[in-house]
C-alpha positions as CSV (number, residue, x, y, z in Angstrom):
1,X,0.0,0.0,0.0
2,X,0.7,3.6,-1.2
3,X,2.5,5.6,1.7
4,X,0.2,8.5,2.3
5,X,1.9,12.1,2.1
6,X,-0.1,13.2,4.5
7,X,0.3,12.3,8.7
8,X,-2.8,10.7,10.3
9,X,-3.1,13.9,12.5
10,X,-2.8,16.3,9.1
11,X,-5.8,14.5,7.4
12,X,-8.0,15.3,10.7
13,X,-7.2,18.7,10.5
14,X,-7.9,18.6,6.9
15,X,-11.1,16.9,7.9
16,X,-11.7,19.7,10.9
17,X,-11.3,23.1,8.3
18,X,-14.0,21.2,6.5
19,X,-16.4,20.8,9.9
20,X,-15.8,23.9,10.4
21,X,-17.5,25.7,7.5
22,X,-15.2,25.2,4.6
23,X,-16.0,24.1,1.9
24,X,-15.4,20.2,0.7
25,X,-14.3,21.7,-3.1
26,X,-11.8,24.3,-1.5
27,X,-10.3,22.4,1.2
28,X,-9.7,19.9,-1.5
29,X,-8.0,22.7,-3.6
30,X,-6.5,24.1,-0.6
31,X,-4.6,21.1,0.3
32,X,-3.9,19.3,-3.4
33,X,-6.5,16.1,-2.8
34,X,-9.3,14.5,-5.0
35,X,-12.9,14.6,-3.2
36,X,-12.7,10.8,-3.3
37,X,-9.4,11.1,-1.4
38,X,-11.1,13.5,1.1
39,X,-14.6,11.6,1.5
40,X,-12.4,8.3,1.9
41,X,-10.4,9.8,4.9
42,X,-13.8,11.3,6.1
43,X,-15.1,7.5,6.6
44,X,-11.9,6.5,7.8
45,X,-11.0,9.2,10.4
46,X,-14.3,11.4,10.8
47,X,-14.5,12.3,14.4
48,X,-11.4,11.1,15.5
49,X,-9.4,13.5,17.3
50,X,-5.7,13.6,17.3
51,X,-5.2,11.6,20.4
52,X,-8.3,9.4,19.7
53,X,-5.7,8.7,16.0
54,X,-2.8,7.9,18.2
55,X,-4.8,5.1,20.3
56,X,-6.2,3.5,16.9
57,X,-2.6,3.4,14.6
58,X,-1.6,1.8,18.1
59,X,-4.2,-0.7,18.7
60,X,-4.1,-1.5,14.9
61,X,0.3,-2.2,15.5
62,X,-0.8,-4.5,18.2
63,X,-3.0,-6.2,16.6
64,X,-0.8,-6.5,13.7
65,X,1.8,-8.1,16.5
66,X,-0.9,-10.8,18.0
67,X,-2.3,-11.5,14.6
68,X,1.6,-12.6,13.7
69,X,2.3,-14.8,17.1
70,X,-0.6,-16.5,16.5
71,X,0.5,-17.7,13.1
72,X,3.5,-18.5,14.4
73,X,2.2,-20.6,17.4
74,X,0.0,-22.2,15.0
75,X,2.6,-23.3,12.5
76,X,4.7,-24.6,15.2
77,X,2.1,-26.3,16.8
78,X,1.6,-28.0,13.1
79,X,5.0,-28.7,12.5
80,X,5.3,-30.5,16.4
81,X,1.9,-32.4,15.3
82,X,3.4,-33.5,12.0
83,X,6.5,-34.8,13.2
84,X,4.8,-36.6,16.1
85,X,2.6,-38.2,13.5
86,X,5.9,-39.1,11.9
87,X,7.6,-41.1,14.6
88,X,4.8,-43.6,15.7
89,X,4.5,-44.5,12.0
């Protein structure tokens, strides 16, 4: 996936100018983004708050970090299963 130019706490400021009155068409001008691009953050971070941003990039890391242990205690446990199988044949 693309690397974003733009920090998670940048698009929720971009997102804020446009709660606050601004215009969609000229924060999008403003800034250098597509309306898709902005109404694709606006799903993805609308009413987050900077710290609230901070929490979820961290949750999704460790989530990232369990999902990967568990693949790896499952493949072990696989690999200890199929060489037990092996040895009482």
């Amino acid at each position: 996936m693309r690397k974003s130019r733009f920090t998670e706490e940048q698009i929720i400021e971009i997102l804020q100018e446009q709660e606050a009155g601004m215009r969609t068409a000229e924060v999008c001008a403003k800034h250098g983004i597509s309306a898709p691009t902005f109404y694709g953050w606006k799903a993805r971070y609308g009413g987050l708050s900077v710290t609230n941003s901070k929490r979820l990039k961290q949750l999704e890391q460790e989530n990232r970090n369990l999902r990967r242990l568990l693949a790896e205690a499952l493949l072990d446990n696989a690999v200890m299963k199929g060489s037990t199988c092996q040895k009482r044949q």
